[in-house]
KEFIVEX-615936 format. One record per residue (C-alpha): residue in three letters; x negated, y, z negated. Coordinates in steps of 0.5 Angstrom, whole numbers, padded with zeros to 4 digits, always signed. Example, Ala and Ser with C-alpha at 12.3 -4.5 7.8 and 13.67 -1.06 7.14 Angstrom:
2
ALA-0025-0009-0016;SER-0027-0002-0014;
//
This chain:
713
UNK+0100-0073+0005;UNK+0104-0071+0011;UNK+0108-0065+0005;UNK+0100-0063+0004;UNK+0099-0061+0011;UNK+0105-0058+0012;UNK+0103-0054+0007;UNK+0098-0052+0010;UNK+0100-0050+0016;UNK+0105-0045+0013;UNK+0100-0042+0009;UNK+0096-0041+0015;UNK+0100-0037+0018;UNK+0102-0032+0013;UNK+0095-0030+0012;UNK+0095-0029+0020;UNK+0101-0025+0020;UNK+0098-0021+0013;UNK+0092-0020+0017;UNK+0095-0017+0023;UNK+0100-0012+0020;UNK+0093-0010+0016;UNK+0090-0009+0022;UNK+0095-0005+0025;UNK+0094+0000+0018;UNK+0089+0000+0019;UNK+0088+0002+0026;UNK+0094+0007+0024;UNK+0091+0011+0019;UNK+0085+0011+0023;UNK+0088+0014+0030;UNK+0092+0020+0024;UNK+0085+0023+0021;UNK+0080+0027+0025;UNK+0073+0026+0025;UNK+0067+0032+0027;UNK+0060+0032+0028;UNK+0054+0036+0030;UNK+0051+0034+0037;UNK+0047+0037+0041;UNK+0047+0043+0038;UNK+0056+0042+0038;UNK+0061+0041+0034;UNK+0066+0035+0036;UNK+0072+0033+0033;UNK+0076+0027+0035;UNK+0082+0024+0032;UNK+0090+0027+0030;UNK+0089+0034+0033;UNK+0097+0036+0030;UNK+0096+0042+0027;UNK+0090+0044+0032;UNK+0084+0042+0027;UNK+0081+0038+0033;UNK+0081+0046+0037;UNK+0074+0048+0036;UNK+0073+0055+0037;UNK+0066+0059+0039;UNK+0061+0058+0035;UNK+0055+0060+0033;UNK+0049+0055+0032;UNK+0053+0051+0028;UNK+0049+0048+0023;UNK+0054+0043+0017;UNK+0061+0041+0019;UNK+0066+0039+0013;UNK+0073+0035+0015;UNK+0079+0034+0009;UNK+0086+0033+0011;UNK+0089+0038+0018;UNK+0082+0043+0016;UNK+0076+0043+0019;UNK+0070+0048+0017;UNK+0063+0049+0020;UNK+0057+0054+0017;UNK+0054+0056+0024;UNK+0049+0063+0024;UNK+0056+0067+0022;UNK+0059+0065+0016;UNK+0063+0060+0014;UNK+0070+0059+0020;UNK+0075+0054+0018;UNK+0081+0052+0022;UNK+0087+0048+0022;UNK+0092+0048+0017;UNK+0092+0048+0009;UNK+0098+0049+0004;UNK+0093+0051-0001;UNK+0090+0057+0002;UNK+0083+0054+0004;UNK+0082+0057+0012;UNK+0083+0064+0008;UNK+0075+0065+0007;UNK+0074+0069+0001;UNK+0067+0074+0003;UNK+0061+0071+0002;UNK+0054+0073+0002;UNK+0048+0068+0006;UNK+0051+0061+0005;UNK+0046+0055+0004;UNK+0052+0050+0004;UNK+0059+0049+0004;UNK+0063+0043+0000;UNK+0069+0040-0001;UNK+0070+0039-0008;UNK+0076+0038-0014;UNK+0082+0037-0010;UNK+0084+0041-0005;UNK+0078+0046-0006;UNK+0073+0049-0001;UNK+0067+0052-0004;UNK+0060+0055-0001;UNK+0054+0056-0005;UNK+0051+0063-0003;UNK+0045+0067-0004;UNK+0046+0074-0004;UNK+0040+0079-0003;UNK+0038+0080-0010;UNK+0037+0073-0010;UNK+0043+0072-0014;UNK+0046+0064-0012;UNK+0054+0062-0013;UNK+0058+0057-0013;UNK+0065+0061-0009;UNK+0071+0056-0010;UNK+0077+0057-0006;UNK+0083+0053-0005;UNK+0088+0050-0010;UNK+0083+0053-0015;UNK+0079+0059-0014;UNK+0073+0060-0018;UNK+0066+0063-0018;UNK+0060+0061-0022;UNK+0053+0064-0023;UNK+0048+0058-0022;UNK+0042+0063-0021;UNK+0038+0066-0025;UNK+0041+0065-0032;UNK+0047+0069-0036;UNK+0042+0072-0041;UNK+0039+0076-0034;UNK+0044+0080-0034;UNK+0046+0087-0038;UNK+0051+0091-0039;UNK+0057+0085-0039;UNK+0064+0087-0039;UNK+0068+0081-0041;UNK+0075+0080-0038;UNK+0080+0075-0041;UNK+0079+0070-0034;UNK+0073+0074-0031;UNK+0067+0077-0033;UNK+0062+0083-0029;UNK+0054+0084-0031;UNK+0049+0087-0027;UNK+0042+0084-0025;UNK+0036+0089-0021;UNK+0042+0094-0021;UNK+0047+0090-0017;UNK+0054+0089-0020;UNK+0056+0081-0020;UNK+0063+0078-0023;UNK+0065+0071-0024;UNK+0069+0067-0026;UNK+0077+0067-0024;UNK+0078+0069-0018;UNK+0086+0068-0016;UNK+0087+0075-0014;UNK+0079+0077-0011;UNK+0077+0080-0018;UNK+0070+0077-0018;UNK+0070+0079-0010;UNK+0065+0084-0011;UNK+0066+0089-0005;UNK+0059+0094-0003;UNK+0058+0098-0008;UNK+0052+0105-0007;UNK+0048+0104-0013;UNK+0054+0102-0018;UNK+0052+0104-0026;UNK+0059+0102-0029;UNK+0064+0096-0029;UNK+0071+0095-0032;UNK+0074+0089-0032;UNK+0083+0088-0033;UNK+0087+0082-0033;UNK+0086+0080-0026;UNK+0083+0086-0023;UNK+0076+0089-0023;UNK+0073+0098-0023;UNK+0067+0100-0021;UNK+0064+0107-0021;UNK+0057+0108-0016;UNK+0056+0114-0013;UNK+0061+0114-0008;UNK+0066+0114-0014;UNK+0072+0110-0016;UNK+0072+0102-0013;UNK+0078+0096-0015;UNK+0078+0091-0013;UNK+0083+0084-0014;UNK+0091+0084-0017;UNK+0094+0090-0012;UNK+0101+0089-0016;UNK+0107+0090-0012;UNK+0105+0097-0007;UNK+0098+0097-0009;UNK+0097+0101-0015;UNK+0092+0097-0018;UNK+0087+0097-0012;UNK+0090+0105-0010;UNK+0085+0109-0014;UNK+0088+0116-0015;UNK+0084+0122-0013;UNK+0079+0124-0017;UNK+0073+0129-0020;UNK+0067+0128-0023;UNK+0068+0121-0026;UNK+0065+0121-0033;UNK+0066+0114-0035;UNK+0071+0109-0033;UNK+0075+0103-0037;UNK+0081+0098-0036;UNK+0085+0094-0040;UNK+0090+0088-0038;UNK+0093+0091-0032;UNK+0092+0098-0032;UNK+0086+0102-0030;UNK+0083+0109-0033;UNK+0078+0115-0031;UNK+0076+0120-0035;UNK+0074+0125-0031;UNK+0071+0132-0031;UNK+0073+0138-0026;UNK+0069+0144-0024;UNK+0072+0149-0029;UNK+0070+0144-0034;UNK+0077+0140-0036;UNK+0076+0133-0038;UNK+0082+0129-0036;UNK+0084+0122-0038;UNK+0087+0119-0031;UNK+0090+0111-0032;UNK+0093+0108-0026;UNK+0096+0100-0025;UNK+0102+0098-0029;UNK+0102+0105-0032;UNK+0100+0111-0028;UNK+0099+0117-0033;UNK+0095+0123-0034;UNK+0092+0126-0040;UNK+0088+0132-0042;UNK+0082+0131-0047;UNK+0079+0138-0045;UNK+0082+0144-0047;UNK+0088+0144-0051;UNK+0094+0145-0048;UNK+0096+0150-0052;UNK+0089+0155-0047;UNK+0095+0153-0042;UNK+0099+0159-0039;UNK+0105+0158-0035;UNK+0107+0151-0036;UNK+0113+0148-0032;UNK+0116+0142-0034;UNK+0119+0136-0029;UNK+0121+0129-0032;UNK+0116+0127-0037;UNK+0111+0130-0034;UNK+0108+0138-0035;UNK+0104+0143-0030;UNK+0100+0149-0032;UNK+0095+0154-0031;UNK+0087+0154-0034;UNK+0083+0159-0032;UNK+0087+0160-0025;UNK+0087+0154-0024;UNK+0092+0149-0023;UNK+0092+0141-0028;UNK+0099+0137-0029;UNK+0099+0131-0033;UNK+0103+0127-0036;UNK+0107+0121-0032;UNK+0104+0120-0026;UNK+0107+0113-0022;UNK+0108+0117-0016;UNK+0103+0122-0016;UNK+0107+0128-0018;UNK+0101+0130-0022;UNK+0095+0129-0018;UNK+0094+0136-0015;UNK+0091+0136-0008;UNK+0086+0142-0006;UNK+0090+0149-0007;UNK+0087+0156-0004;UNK+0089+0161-0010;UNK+0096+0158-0013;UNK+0101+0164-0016;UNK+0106+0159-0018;UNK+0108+0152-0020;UNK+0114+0148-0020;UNK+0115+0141-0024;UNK+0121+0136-0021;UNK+0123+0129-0022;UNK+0117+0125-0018;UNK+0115+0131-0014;UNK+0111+0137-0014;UNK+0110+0144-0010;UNK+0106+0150-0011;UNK+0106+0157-0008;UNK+0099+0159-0006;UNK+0095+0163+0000;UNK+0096+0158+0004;UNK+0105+0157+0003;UNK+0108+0152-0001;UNK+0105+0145-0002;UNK+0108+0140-0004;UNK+0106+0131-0007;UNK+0108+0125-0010;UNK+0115+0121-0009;UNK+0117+0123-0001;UNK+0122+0118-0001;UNK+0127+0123+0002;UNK+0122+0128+0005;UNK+0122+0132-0001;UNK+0115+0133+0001;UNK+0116+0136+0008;UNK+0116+0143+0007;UNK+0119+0147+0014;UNK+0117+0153+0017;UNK+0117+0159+0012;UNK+0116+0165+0013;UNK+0112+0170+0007;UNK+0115+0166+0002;UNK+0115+0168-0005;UNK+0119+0163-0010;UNK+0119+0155-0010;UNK+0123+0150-0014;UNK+0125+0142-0015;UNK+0130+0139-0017;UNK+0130+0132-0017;UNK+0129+0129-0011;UNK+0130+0135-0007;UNK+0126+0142-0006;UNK+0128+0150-0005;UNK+0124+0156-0002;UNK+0125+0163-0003;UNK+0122+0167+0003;UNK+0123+0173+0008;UNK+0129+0170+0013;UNK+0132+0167+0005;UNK+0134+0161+0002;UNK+0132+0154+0005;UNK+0133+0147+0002;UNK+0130+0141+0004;UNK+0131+0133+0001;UNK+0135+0129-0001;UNK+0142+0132+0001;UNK+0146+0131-0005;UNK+0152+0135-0007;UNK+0151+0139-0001;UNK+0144+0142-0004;UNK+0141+0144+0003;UNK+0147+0146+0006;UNK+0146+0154+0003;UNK+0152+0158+0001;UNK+0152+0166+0005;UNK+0148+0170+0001;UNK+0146+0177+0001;UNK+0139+0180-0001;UNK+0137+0174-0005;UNK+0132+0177-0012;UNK+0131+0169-0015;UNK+0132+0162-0014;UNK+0133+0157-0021;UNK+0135+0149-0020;UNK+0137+0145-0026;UNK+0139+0138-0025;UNK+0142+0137-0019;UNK+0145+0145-0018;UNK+0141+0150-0014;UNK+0143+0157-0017;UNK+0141+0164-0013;UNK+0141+0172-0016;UNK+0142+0176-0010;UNK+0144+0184-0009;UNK+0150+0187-0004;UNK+0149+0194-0001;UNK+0154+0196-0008;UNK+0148+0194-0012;UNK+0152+0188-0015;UNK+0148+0183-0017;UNK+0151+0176-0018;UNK+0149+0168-0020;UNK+0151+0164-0014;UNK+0150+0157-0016;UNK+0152+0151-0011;UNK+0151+0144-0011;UNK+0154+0140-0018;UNK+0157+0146-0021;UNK+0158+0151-0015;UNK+0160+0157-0018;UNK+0160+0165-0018;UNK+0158+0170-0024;UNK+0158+0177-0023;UNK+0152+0180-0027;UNK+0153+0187-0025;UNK+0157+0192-0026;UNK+0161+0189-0032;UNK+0168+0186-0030;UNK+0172+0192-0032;UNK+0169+0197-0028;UNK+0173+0192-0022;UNK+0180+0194-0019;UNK+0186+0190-0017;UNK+0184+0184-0020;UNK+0188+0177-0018;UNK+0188+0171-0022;UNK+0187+0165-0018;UNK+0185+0157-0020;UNK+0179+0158-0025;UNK+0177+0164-0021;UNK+0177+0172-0020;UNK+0177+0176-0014;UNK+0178+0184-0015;UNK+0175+0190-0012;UNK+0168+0195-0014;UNK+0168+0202-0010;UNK+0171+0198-0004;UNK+0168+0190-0004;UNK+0171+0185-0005;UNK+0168+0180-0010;UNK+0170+0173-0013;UNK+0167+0169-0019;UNK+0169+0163-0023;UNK+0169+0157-0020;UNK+0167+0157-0012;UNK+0171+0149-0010;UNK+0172+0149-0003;UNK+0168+0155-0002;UNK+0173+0159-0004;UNK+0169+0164-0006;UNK+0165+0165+0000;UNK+0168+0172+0002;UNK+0166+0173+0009;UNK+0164+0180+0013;UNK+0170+0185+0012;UNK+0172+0192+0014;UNK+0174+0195+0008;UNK+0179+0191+0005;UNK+0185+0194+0001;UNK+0188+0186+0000;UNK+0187+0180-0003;UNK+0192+0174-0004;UNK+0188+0168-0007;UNK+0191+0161-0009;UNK+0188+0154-0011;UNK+0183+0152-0005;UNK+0183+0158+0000;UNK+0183+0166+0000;UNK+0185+0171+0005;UNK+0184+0178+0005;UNK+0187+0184+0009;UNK+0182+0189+0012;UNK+0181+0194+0018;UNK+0180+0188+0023;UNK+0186+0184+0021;UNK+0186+0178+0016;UNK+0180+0172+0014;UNK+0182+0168+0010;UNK+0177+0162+0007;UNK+0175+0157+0002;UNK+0178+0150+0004;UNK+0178+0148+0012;UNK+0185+0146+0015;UNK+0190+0150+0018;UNK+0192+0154+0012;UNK+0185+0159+0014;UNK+0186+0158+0022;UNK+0189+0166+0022;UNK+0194+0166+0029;UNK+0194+0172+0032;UNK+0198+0177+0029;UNK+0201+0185+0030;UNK+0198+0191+0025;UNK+0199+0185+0020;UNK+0201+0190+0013;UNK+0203+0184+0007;UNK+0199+0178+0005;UNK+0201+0171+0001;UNK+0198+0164+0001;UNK+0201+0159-0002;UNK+0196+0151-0004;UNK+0196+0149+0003;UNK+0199+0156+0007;UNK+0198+0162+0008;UNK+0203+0168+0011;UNK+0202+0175+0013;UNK+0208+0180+0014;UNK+0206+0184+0021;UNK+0210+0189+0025;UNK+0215+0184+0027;UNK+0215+0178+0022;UNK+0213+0174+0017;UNK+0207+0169+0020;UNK+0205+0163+0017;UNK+0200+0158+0019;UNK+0198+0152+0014;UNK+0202+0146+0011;UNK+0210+0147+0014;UNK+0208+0153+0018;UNK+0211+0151+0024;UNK+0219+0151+0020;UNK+0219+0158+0019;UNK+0222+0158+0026;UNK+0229+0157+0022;UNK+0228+0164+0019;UNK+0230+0168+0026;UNK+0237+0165+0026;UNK+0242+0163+0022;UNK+0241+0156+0022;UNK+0243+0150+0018;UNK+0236+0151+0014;UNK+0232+0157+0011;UNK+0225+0156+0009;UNK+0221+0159+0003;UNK+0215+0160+0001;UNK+0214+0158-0006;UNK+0206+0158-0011;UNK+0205+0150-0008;UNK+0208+0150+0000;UNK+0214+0153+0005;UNK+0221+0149+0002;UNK+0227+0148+0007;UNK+0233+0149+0003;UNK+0240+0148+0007;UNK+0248+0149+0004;UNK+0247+0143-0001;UNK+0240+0142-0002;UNK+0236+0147-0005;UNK+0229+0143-0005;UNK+0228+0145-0013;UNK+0228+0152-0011;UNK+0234+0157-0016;UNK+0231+0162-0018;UNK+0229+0166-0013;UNK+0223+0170-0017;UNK+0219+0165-0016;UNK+0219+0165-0008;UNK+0214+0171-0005;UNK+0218+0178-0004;UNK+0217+0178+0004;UNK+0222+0172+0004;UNK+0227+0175+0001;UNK+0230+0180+0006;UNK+0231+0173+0010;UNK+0235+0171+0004;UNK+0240+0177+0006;UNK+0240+0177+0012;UNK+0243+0170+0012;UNK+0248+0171+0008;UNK+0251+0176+0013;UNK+0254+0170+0016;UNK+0260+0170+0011;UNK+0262+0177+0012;UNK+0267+0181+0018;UNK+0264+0182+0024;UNK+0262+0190+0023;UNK+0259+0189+0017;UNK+0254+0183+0020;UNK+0253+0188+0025;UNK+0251+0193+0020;UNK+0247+0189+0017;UNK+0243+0186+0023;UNK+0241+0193+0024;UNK+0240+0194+0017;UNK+0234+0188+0017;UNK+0232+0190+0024;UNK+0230+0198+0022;UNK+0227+0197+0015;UNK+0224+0190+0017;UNK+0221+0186+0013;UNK+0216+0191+0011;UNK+0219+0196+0008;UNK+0219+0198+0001;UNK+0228+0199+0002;UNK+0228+0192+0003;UNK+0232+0192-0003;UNK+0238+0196-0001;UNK+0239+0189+0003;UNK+0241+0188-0005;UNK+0246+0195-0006;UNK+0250+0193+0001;UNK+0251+0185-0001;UNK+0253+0187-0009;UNK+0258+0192-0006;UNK+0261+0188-0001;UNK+0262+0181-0005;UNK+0266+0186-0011;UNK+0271+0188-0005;UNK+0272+0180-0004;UNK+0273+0180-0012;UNK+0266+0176-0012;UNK+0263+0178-0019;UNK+0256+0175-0021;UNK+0256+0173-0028;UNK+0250+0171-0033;UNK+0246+0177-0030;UNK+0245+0173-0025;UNK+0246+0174-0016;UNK+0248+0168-0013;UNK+0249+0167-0006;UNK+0254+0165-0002;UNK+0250+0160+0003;UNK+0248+0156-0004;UNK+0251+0158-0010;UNK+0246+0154-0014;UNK+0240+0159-0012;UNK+0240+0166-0015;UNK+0236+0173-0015;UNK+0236+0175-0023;UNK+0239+0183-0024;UNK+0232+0185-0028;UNK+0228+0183-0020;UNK+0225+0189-0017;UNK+0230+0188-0012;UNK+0236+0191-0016;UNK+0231+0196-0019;UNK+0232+0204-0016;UNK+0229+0205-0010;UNK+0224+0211-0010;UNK+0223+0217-0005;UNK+0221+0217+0001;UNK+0212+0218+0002;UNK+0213+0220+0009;UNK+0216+0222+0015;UNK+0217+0215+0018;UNK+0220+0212+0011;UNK+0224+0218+0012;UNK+0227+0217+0019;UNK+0227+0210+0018;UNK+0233+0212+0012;UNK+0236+0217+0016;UNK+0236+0211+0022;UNK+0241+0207+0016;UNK+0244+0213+0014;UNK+0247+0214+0022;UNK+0248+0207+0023;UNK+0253+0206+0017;UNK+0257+0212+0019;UNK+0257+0209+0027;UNK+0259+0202+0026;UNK+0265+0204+0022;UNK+0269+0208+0026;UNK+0272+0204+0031;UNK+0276+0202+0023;UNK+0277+0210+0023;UNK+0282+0214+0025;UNK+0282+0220+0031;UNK+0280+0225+0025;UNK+0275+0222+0022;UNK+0272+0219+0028;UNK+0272+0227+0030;UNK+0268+0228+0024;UNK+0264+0223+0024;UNK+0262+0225+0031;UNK+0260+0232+0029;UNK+0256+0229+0022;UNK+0252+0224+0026;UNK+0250+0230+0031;UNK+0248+0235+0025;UNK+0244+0229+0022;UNK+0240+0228+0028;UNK+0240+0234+0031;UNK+0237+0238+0024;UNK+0238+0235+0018;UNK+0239+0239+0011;UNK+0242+0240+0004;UNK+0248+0243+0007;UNK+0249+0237+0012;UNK+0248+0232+0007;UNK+0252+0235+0002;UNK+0258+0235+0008;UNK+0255+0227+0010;UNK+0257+0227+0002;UNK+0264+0229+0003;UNK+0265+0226+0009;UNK+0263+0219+0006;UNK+0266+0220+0000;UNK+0273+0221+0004;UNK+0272+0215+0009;UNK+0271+0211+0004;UNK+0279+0211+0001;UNK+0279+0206+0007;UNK+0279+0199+0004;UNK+0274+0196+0010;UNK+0269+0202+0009;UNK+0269+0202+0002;UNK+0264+0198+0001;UNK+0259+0202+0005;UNK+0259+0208-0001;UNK+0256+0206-0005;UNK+0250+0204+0000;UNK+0251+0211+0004;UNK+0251+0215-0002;UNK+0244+0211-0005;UNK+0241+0214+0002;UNK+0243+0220+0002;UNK+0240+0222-0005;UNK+0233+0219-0003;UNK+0234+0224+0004;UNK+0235+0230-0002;UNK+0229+0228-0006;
//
């Protein structure tokens, strides 16, 4: 008995504890939800207020009131106004017409039932499921239905309804004047009213669906999954079929495109005339065939997703502006326009300008003269111009940038010099260059009748009234130093030189170890097709054969050589250098005092071959210019310059002569300086003849006699 009320109690009291924990429950989800309702004319929620669904905000004449969740919405005077928070999209209400009442229904859904001024009532559902459902009056009423996959359009007493699925606002039937036309897609709807073209629902990625292109008299309008379609009709009577969507196109029904006249191609889509006026067709994904309004178009030019027109009005260009290949600048009367790409070009009276995207260099604009014609292709932009010479080139820049010379022909060119992939020659005083235009190679500057031109791999430099401009490549090789009555010209790879009144100058590459040459140094520099090389006793830099280096630098090789002779030929020698410089054509009989001083030492060169005393392994071949016969003086300053020679040769030697000869010497020098004729150089030839029976003058014969055969000529 005692066990039994045991029990009992224990029981008891674990029903208590359930109760209390139940109530707490209890009391724990009630103070979570939030309640409201109308009173006094207000609407007043109170409960869990977490995601502000207890904010109640202005209303107008509040008349129903519906709760679910963290949501609250209320139909007052203005339509239906929800607040609070809803992962299903529910306090986004979708247009509605005279709402009669709202309601929660599925799970996660709010709808309203509406009126619209027809008299047409609705269920419009949205959250989770968005739909709309036609209560009254019955399908049947209806005419002219388009059936969708998900949705369906009719019209009842001249208004346009849709219903159906709604996920993506297709059956949002917007205002319309007067629509007579309705065409239903997969998720997206078209119509046609007075005002033209309207859709409404699925925008697609950048709105292309909802974005309805221009156009003309519309005819008839259809759809079909997610692309939209117009044909349309323009005042000259061309019919068109224009789609939009997923695939933006336009096609002419009317007339055949055989009645075009000038047609242009762009990339898969075409542009044409049709009595005077203006049509495109084909791809039109970024508008590049919707033809805005055009004042007298004389010209059109097609490219990859953007297109431009000449007319009165200037250039006008549309479609794909990603790089502002739409934005035409400032033009001055211009008269020619082209496209590529992404990137456009105009011809007018300043020139050439470009604009878009800067790919190759397209917009920055070679040099050019009175420019005739512009043409693109792909990514090279190409003009036909005309000097004051009446030569007409091709000049191309971009991917390929190149010259060609269209007129005269090549052979009417002189003095033609062959550089890496291009020509530079002369044509009654110009100087062009064609072929390959790298580094702008080609790109001759302004010059003041130019009579030389030296070209290598990336630059050129040319020789004119004002001196030396060189081009091409920018580096030091074409930054020109100050230099003297500048008369000889080379350029190497990375270097330049030119031999002026006292020197060879070089800038570029190395330029800066030429120093070397103006004594007699450990080092001797020259300059070969690719650079300036530093050669020494025992390293020749992979230089042997001289005839590889330029002419200019081998007087500097000669006069090194000095340095292993006797003191009085040295001394002769330096003179020799000093008179006839670097310049001079009797440069070479540097050759004629050298070979006959080293056979007087019993050196005798061998395998047709001189080689030097400083370096044994670098050699000048016989058959060089340089050991060719010297020609005539061309003028009295070459004149002097010989006679000068002549004079010193006979001067340096007489400290080595005896009271006699010296006698002699003294009256011959007089006689040539003070007047010279044959009679005198006859005696300078008896003279010479017999001062060379001495061994140390010997040497000099040869050379006096060379000189004073060139005097005779």
């Amino acid at each position: 008995m005692r066990n039994n009320k045991f029990e009992e109690v224990i029981i008891m009291k674990i029903m208590y504890v359930l109760v209390c924990i139940c109530a707490c429950l209890i009391s724990f989800y009630a103070s979570a939800e939030h309640r409201c309702k109308i009173k006094d004319g207000e609407v007043v929620c109170t409960g869990d207020n977490e995601s502000g669904q207890c904010n109640v905000p202005p209303l107008k004449n509040p008349r129903q009131v519906v709760t679910d969740d963290d949501l609250t919405c209320v139909l007052d005077d203005e339509g239906v106004l929800c607040w609070g928070w809803d992962k299903h999209g529910r306090e986004y209400v979708p247009p509605l017409r005279k709402v009669l009442e709202i309601f929660f229904r599925w799970e996660n859904t709010l709808c309203a039932t509406d009126e619209s001024d027809m008299g047409v009532i609705r269920q419009a559902c949205w959250g989770e499921k968005s739909t709309v459902k036609i209560l009254s009056p019955n399908l049947d009423k209806f005419s002219n239905i388009v059936e969708g996959k998900y949705h369906q359009c009719g019209f009842y007493k001249g208004s346009l309804e849709c219903w159906g699925e709604n996920d993506d606002g297709q059956t949002n039937v917007p205002a319309l004047n007067n629509p007579r036309q309705v065409a239903v897609g997969g998720n997206h709807t078209c119509a046609l009213d007075d005002n033209g073209v309207k859709c409404w629902g699925y925008k697609g990625t950048y709105g292309q669906f909802s974005n309805v292109p221009p156009l003309r008299k519309v005819l008839e309008i259809f759809a079909m999954g997610n692309i939209s379609c117009a044909i349309d009709e323009s005042p000259t009577g061309i019919k068109r079929k224009l789609c939009w969507g997923n695939k933006d196109s336009i096609e002419i029904l009317f007339p055949s495109l055989g009645q075009f006249t000038s047609i242009v191609e762009g990339d898969n889509y075409q542009c044409g005339f049709y009595n005077e006026s203006l049509e495109c067709w084909g791809k039109n994904d970024e508008g590049q065939a919707n033809v805005p309004v055009l004042d007298n178009t004389r010209q059109v030019a097609a490219g990859g997703n953007h297109t431009c027109a000449l007319g009165d009005n200037g250039v006008t260009c549309w479609g794909d502006n990603e790089y502002g290949q739409n934005n035409v600048p400032t033009l001055e009367n211009p008269r020619q326009v082209v496209v590529g790409g992404n990137h456009t070009c105009a011809l007018d009276d300043n020139g050439v300008k470009c604009w878009g995207e800067e790919k190759y260099g397209l917009n920055s604009v070679p040099p050019l003269r009175k420019v005739l014609e512009i043409s693109i292709s792909e990514d090279t932009l190409c003009a036909i111009d005309e000097s004051l010479t009446v030569i007409k080139r091709k000049l191309c820049w971009g991917y390929m940038d190149s010259i060609e010379i269209l007129f005269p022909g090549l052979g009417q060119f002189i003095s033609i010099v062959e550089g890496d992939d291009y020509q530079c020659g002369f044509y009654k005083g110009s100087l062009e260059c064609w072929g390959a235009n790298r580094y702008n190679r080609l790109n001759v500057p302004t010059l003041k009748s130019p009579r030389q031109i030296a070209v290598a791999k990336s630059h050129a430099c040319a020789l004119d009234d004002d001196g030396v401009k060189c081009w091409g490549y920018y580096s030091s090789s074409t930054n020109v130093p100050p230099l003297k009555n500048p008369q000889q010209l080379i350029v190497g790879d990375w270097y330049s030189c030119a031999l002026d009144d006292d020197e060879v100058k070089c800038w570029g590459t190395h330029a800066d170890l030429l120093g070397f040459n103006n004594s007699y140094s450990a080092f001797l520099v020259l300059g070969v097709e690719d650079d300036l090389y530093k050669i020494s006793r025992d390293d020749n830099a992979g230089i042997t054969d001289l005839s590889r280096i330029f002419p200019m630098f081998l007087a500097y090789v000669f006069k090194n050589e000095l340095r292993f002779f006797y003191s009085f030929d040295k001394l002769f020698g330096e003179k020799l250098f000093k008179i006839f410089g670097l310049h001079s054509k009797y440069s070479k009989l540097f050759t004629l005092f050298h070979s006959e001083l080293k056979k007087e030492m019993r050196l005798i060169d061998t395998e047709e071959k001189y080689r030097f005393l400083w370096n044994k392994d670098i050699y000048l071949p016989y058959g060089h210019e340089f050991f060719s016969e010297a020609q005539a003086p061309s003028n009295d300053e070459e004149r002097a310059q010989l006679l000068n020679v002549l004079v010193e040769s006979i001067k340096t030697t007489m400290s080595l002569m005896s009271d006699e000869y010296k006698q002699r010497a003294s009256g011959i020098i007089l006689k040539l300086v003070s007047g010279m004729s044959a009679v005198t150089l006859d005696e300078t030839a008896e003279f010479v003849s017999d001062a060379g029976l001495n061994p140390y003058i010997r040497p000099r014969v040869k050379l006096q006699m060379e000189l004073i055969r060139l005097l005779g000529l």
